[in-house]
TORVEXDO-69220 format. One line per 4 residues: number of its first residue (from 0); their letters; for each residue x, y, z of C-alpha. Coordinates in Angstrom, 3 decimals, padded with zeros to 6 digits, m for minus. Layout:
BEGIN
NUM = a = X/Y/Z ~ ...
This chain:
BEGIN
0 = xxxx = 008.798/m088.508/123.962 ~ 005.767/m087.051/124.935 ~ 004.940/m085.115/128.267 ~ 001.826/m084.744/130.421
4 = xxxx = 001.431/m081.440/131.307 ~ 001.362/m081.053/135.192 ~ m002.219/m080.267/136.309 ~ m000.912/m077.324/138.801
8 = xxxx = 000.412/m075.770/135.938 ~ m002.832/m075.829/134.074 ~ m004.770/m073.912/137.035 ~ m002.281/m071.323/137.906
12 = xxxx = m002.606/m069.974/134.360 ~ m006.494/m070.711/133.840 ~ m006.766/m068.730/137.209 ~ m005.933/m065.591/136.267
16 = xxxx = m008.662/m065.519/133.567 ~ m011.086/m066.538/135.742 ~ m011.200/m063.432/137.811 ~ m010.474/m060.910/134.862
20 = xxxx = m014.226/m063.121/133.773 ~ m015.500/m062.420/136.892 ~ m014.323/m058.754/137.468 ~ m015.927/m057.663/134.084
24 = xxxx = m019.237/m059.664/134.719 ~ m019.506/m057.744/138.306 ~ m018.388/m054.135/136.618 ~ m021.142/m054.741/134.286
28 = xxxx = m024.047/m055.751/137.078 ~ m023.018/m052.558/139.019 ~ m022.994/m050.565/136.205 ~ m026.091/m051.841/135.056
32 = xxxx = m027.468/m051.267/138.581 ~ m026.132/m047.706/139.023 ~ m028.233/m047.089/135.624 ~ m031.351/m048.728/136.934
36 = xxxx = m031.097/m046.406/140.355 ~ m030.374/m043.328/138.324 ~ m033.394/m044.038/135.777 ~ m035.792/m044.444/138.835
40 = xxxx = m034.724/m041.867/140.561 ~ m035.724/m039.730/137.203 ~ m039.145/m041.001/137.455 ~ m039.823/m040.489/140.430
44 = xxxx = m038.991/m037.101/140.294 ~ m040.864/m037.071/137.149 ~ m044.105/m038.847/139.120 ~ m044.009/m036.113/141.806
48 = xxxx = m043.986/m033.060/139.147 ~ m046.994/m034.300/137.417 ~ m048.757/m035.338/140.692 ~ m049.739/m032.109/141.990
52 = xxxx = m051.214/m031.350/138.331 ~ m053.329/m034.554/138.745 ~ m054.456/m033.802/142.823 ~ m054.929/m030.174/142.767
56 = xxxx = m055.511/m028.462/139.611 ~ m052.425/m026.565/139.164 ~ m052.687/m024.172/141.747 ~ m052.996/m026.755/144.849
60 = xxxx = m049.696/m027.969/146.929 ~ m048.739/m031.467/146.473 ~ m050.169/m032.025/149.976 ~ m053.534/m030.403/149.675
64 = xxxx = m056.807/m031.779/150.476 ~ m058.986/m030.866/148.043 ~ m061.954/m032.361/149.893 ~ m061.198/m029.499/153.200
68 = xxxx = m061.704/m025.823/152.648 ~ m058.586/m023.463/152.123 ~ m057.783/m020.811/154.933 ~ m057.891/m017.044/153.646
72 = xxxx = m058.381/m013.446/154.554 ~ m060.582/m011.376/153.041 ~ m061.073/m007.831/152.869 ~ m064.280/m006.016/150.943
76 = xxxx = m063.646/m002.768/148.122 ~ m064.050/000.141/149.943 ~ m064.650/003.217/147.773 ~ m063.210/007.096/148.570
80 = xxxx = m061.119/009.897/147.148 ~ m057.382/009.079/145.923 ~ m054.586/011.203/145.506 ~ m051.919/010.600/142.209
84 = xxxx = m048.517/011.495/143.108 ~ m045.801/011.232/140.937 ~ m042.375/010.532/142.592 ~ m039.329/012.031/142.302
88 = xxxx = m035.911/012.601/144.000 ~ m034.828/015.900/144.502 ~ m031.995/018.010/146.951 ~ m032.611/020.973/148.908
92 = xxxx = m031.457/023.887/148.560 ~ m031.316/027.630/149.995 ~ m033.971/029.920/148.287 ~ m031.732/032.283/148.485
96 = xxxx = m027.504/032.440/149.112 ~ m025.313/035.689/149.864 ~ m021.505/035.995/149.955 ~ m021.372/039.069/151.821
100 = xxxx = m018.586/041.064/150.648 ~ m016.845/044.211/151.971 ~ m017.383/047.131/149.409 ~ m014.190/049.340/151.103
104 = xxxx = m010.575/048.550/151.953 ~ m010.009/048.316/155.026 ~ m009.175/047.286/158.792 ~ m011.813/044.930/159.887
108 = xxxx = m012.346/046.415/163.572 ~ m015.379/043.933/164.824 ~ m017.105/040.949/163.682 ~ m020.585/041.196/165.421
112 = xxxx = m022.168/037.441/164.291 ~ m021.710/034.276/165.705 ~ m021.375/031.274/163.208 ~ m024.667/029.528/162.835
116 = xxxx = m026.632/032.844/164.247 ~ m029.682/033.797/162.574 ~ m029.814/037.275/161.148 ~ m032.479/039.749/160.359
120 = xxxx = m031.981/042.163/157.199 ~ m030.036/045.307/158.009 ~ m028.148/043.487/161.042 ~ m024.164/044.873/160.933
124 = xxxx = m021.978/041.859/160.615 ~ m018.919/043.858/160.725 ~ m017.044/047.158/160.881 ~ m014.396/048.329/159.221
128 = xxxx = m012.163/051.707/159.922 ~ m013.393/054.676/158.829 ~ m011.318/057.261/159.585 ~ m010.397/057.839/156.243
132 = xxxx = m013.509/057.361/154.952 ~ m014.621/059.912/157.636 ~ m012.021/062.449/156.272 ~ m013.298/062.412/152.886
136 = xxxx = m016.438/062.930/153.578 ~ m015.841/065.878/155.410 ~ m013.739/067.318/152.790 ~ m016.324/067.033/150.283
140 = xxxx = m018.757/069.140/152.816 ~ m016.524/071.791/153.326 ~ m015.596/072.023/149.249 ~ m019.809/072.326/149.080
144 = xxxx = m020.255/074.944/151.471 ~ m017.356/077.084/149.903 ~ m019.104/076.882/146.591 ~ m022.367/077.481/148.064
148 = xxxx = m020.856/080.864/149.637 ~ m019.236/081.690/146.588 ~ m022.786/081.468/145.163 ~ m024.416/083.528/147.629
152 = xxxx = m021.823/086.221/146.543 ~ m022.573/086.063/142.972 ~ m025.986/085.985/143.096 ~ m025.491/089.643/145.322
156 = xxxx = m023.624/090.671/142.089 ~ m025.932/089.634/139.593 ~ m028.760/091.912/141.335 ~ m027.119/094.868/141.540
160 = xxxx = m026.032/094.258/137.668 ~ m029.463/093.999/136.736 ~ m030.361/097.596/138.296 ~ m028.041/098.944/136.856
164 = xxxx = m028.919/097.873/133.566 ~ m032.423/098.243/134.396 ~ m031.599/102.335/134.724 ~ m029.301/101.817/131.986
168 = xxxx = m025.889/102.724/134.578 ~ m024.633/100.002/133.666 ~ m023.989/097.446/130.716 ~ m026.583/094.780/130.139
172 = xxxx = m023.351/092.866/128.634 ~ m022.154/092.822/132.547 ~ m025.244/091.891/134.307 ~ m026.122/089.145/131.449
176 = xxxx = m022.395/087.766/132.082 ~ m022.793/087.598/135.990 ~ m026.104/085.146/135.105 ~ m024.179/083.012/133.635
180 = xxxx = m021.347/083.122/136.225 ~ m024.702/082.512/138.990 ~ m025.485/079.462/136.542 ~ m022.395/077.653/136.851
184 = xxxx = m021.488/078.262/140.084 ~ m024.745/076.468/140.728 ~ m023.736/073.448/138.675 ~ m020.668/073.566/140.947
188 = xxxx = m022.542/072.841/143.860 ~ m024.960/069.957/142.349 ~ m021.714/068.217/141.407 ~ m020.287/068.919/145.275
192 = xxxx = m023.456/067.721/146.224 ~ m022.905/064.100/144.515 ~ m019.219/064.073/146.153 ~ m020.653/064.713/149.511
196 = xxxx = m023.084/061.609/148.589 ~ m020.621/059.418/147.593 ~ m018.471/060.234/150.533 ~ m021.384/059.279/152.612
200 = xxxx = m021.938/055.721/150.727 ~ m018.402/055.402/150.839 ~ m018.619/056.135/154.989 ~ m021.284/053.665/154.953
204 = xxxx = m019.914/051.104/153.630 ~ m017.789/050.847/156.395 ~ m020.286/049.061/158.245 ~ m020.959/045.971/156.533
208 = xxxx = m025.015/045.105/156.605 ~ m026.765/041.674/156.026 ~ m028.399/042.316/152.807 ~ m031.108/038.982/153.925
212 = xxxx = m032.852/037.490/156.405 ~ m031.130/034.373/156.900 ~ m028.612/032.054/158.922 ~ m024.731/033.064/159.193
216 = xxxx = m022.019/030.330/157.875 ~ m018.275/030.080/159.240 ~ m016.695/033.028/159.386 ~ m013.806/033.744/156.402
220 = xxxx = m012.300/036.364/157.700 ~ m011.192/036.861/161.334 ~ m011.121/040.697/163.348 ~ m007.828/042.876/162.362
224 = xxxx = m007.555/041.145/158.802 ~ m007.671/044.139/155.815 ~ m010.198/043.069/153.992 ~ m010.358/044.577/150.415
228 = xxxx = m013.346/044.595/147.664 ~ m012.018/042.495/145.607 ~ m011.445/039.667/147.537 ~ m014.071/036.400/146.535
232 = xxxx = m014.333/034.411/149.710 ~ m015.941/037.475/151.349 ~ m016.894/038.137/155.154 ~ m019.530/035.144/155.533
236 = xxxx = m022.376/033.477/153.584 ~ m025.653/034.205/154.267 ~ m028.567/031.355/153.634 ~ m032.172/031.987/153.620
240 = xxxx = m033.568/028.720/155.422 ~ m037.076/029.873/155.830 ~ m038.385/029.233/153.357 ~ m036.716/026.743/152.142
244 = xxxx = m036.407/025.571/148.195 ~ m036.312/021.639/146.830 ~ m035.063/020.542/143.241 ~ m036.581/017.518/141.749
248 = xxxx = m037.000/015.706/138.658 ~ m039.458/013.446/136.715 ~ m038.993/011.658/133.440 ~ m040.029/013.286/130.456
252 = xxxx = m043.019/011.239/129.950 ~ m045.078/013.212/132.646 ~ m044.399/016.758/131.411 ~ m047.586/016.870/130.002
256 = xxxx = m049.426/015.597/133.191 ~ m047.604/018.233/134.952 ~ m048.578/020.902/132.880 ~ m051.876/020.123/132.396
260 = xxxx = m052.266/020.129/136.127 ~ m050.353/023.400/137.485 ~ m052.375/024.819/134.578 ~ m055.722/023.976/136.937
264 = xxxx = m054.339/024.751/140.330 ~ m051.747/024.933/142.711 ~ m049.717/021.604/142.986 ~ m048.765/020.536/146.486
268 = xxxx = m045.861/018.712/146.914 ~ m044.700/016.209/149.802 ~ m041.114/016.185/150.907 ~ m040.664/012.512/153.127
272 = xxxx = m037.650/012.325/155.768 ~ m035.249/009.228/155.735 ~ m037.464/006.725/156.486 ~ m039.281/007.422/153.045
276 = xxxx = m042.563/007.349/154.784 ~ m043.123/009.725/157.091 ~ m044.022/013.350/155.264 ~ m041.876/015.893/157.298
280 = xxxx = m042.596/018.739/155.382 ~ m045.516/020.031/152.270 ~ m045.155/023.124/150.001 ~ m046.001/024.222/146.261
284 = xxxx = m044.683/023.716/143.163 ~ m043.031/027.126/142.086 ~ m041.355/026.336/139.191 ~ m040.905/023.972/135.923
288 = xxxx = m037.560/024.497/133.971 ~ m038.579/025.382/130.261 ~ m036.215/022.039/129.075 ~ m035.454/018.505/129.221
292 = xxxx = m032.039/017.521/130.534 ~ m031.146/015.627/127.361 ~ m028.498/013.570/129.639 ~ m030.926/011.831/131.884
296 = xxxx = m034.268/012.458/129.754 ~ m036.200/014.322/132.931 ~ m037.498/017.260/133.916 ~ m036.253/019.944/136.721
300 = xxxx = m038.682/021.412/138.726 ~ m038.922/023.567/142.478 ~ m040.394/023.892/144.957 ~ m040.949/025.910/147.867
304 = xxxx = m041.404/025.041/151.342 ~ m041.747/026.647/155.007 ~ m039.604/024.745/156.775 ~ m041.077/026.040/159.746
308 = xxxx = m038.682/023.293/162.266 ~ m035.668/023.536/159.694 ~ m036.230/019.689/159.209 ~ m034.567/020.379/155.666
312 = xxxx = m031.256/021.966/155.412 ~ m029.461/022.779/151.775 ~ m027.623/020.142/150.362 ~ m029.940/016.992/151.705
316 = xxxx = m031.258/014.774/149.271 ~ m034.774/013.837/149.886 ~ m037.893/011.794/148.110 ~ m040.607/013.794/147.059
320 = xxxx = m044.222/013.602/145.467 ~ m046.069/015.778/143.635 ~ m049.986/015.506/143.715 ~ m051.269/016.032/140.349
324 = xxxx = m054.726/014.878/140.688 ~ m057.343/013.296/142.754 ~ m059.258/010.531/141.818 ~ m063.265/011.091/143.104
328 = xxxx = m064.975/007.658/144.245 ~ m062.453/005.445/143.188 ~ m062.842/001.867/144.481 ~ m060.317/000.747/146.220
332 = xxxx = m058.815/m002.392/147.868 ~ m055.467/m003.946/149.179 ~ m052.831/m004.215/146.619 ~ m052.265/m008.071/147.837
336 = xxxx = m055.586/m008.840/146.415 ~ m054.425/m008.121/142.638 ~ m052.934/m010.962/141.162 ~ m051.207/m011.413/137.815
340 = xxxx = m051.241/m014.106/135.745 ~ m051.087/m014.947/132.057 ~ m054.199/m013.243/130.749 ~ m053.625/m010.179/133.355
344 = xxxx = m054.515/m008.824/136.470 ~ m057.736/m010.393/138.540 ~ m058.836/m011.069/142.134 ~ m060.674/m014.098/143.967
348 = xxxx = m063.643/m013.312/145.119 ~ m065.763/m015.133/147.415 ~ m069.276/m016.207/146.689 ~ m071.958/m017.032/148.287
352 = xxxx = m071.170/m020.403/149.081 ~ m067.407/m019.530/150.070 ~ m066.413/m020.508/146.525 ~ m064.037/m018.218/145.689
356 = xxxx = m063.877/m017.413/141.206 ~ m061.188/m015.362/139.950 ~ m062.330/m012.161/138.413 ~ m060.518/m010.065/135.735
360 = xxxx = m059.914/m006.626/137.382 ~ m058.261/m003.473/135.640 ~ m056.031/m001.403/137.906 ~ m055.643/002.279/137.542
364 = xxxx = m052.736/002.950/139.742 ~ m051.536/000.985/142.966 ~ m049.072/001.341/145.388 ~ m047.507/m001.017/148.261
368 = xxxx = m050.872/m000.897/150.449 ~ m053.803/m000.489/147.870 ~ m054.738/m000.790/144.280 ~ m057.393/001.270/142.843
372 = xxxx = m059.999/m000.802/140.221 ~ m061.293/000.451/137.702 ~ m063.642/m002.350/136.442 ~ m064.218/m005.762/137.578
376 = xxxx = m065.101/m005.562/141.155 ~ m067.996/m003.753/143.377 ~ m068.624/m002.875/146.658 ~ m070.336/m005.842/147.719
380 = xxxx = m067.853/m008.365/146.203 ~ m065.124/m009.717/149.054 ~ m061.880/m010.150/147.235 ~ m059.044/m012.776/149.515
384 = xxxx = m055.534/m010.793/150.202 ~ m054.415/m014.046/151.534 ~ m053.958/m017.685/150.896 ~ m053.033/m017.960/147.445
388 = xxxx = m050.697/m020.975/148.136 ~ m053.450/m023.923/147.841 ~ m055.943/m021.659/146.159 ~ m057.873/m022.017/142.761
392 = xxxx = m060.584/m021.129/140.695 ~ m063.537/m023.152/142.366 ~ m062.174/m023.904/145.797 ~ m063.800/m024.025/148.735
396 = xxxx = m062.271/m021.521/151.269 ~ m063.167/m020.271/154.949 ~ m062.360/m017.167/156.164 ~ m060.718/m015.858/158.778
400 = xxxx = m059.973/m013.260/160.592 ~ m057.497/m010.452/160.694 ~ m056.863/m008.731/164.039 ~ m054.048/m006.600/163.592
404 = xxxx = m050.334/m007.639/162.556 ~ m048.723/m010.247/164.532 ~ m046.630/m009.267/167.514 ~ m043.424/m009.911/167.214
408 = xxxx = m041.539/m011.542/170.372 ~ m039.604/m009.622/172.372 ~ m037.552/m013.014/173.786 ~ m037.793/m016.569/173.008
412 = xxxx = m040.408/m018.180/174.469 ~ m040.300/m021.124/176.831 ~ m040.344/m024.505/175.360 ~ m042.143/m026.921/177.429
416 = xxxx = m042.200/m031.098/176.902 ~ m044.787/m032.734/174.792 ~ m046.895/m035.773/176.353 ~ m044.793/m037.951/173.874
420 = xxxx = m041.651/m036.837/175.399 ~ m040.114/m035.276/171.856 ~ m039.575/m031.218/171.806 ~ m042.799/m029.147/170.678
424 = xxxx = m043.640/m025.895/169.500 ~ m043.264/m024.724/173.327 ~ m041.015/m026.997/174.677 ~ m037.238/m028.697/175.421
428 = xxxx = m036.048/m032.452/175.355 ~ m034.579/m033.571/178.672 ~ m031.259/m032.456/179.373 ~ m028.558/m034.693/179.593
432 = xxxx = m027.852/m034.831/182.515 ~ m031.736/m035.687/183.591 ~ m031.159/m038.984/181.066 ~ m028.056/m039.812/183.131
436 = xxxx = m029.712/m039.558/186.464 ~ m032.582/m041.908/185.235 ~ m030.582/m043.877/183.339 ~ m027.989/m044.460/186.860
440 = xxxx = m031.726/m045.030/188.679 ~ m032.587/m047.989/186.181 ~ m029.418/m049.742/187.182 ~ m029.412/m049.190/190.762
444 = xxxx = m032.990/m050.231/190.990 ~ m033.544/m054.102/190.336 ~ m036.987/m054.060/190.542 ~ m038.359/m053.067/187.323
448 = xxxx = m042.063/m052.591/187.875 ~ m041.392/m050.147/190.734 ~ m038.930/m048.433/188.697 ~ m041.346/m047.943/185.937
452 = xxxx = m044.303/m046.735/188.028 ~ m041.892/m044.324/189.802 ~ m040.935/m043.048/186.199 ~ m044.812/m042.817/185.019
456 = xxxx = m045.699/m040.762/187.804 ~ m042.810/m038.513/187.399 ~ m044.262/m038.357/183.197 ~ m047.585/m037.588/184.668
460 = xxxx = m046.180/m034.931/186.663 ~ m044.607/m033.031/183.842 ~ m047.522/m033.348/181.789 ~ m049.766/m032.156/184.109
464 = xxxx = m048.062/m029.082/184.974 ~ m048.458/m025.921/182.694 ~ m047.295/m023.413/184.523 ~ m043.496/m022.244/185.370
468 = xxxx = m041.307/m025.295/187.379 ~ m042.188/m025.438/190.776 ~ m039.202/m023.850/193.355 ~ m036.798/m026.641/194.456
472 = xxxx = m038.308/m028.315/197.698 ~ m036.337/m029.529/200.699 ~ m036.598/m033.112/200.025 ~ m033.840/m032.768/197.072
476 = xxxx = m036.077/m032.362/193.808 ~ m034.506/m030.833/190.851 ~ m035.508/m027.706/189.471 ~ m037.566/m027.478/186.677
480 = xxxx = m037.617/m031.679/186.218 ~ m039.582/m034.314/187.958 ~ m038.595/m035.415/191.747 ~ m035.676/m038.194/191.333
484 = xxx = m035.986/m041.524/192.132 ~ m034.867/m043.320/194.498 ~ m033.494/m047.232/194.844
């Protein structure tokens, strides 16, 4: 027996391919859509990359005009003398450094220096006791003047000797024997003499002397400490601050320059303080070390300075420049008018016609305010230092001019409303609470027209006034905003 299959049958199972049909033909539309997005967002990234190579050359902004003139400064070669420094970091340090040490054992009895006092050569930083020291030296002057009376006596001896022997009473063997007894007794008192002198630099010693001008340290040793010779920390240290020595260094490559120039003259050098601009001190280059630090591949050299304020003390670390040369003549102009590009360095300058051609230049030396040129420009030529952005060879420019650096502002400035009602340059939006106010007013006031010629007066108001906001006034205006309606 055959059966009909039942028709609901047939759609609940048809029904479920359906819409695995339909999912797969709507996964491949969007997918096919999310390509076609994706492949024109590519080329329109790719249009505006190649646009501004079509509208401006390739050095004009996408949103240049190349039909308007391009704003720039200029500035013309000027043409004067020009240092060459060669810059280095160095440290500072004393010219010269004494650990003054007590020569004597002893009781330190005063300490006459204050830390950080300036001394003078010969000052007495301390005393130490010298009665002992006293003692010997007396002892040694007393031994002396026994010998030297001995002396006397034998030299009364050897006289009478001698007449005798002159009259032949006595023996020339006796008289030539008392010489020689006057002899040593002499020797006796050279070598009593030398005791008596080192008794008295012993005795002096006792007073312990700055051997140099300089400035005192902190003390090491405090009054009624012994204090002995051989101790190594010593009294105090002494530091000669004026003048004043600086260590520096330069790379191997400009020991020749160096030489060749001390060999001429006298080489200043520039020591700047911790701003790196401002020179604080200038001295002479006193010394070159005879090698290279194989280490670091530079050179040591010193130099001496007056330090007349003591704006350098030993141990600072400091920038310094040494002036090797001077260049006579030498054109110069601002180093933002030197540009580099793939052929090398050039300039714009501006023609006749305020066409502006770029020039290859050759710079000697530069630094971060102005280049010196060797060749390409003169001093008629006017070269742009700014404006590069939408410049090229060829373009028209117009130039400005250059009063000084900007100020900068000390406060924000006060932003007034524009005549279309949107924030400007100087200006605020109305506050919220100024939108709620006219926004109430609308709905409280049924009579449109009146409402809106109220509101254009008040806009007329605001953009007539350019001045600060009026003061409240007793009829209930708001400060700073436009007088509020009323129903």
């Amino acid at each position: 027996m055959l059966f009909k299959p039942d028709s609901t049958d047939d759609e609940k199972s048809t029904a479920p391919r359906k819409r695995s049909l339909v999912s797969r033909v709507l996964g491949r539309m969007v997918s096919l859509l999310i390509t076609l997005v994706i492949l024109g967002g590519l080329g329109y990234l790719g249009w505006l990359a190649f646009q501004p190579k079509q509208n401006g050359g390739g050095g004009r902004g996408a949103g240049a005009r190349p039909d308007l003139p391009v704003p720039v400064l200029a500035a013309t070669p000027q043409v004067h003398d020009v240092p060459v420094y060669l810059d280095g970091v160095g440290s500072v340090k004393a010219l010269n450094t004494v650990t003054v040490r007590s020569q004597v054992d002893g009781k330190l009895l005063k300490v006459n220096f204050v830390e950080g006092q300036d001394v003078k050569k010969d000052d007495v930083l301390g005393e130490i006791d010298s009665a002992i020291y006293q003692a010997q030296y007396d002892q040694t002057v007393a031994t002396k003047a026994k010998d030297e009376a001995l002396l006397a006596n034998q030299k009364i001896d050897l006289a009478r000797y001698e007449q005798l022997a002159a009259t032949n009473a006595g023996s020339k063997q006796q008289a030539d024997t008392q010489r020689a007894l006057v002899a040593q007794q002499e020797a006796i008192i050279k070598a009593d003499q030398a005791q008596v002198d080192n008794a008295r630099a012993t005795l002096g010693y006792t007073k312990i002397v700055a051997p140099i001008s300089g400035r005192a340290g902190l003390r090491q040793v405090d009054q009624g400490n012994i204090i002995h010779a051989s101790d190594t920390t010593g009294l105090v240290i002494l530091t000669q601050l004026q003048p004043i020595a600086v260590w520096f260094s330069l790379p191997q490559q400009q020991i020749m320059r160096v030489n060749a120039a001390a060999a001429k003259d006298q080489l200043a050098v520039d020591v700047f303080g911790n701003d790196g601009v401002t020179v604080i001190d200038t001295g002479k280059l006193t010394g070159i070390d005879n090698q290279v630090d194989p280490t670091t591949g530079t050179l040591k050299l010193k130099a001496e300075l007056p330090n007349a304020s003591y704006q350098l003390w030993p141990g600072q670390f400091v920038n310094v420049r040494l002036k090797v040369e001077t260049l006579p003549q030498a054109i110069v102009v601002p180093t933002s008018a030197v540009q580099r590009g793939p052929a090398g360095t050039f300039s714009y300058v501006i023609g006749a016609d305020n066409t502006v051609t770029a020039k290859p230049v050759t710079v000697t030396q530069q630094n971060e305010h102005e280049a010196v040129i060797a060749s390409g420009l003169t001093t008629s030529d006017r070269v742009v230092t700014t404006g590069f952005a939408n410049l090229a060879d060829g373009s028209k420019v117009v130039v400005g001019k250059d009063d000084g650096p900007p100020a900068a502002d000390l406060a924000p400035r006060k932003r007034s409303r524009n005549p279309d009602g949107k924030r400007g340059a100087h200006g605020e939006g109305p506050s919220k609470d100024q939108g709620k106010d006219q926004s109430k007013d609308a709905k409280q006031d049924g009579h449109g027209g009146e409402h809106r010629g109220r509101r254009e007066h008040s806009d007329g108001d605001q953009k007539g006034q350019t001045g600060p906001a009026p003061a409240p006034a007793a009829g209930g205006e708001q400060s700073g905003g436009a007088p509020k309606a009323q129903p």
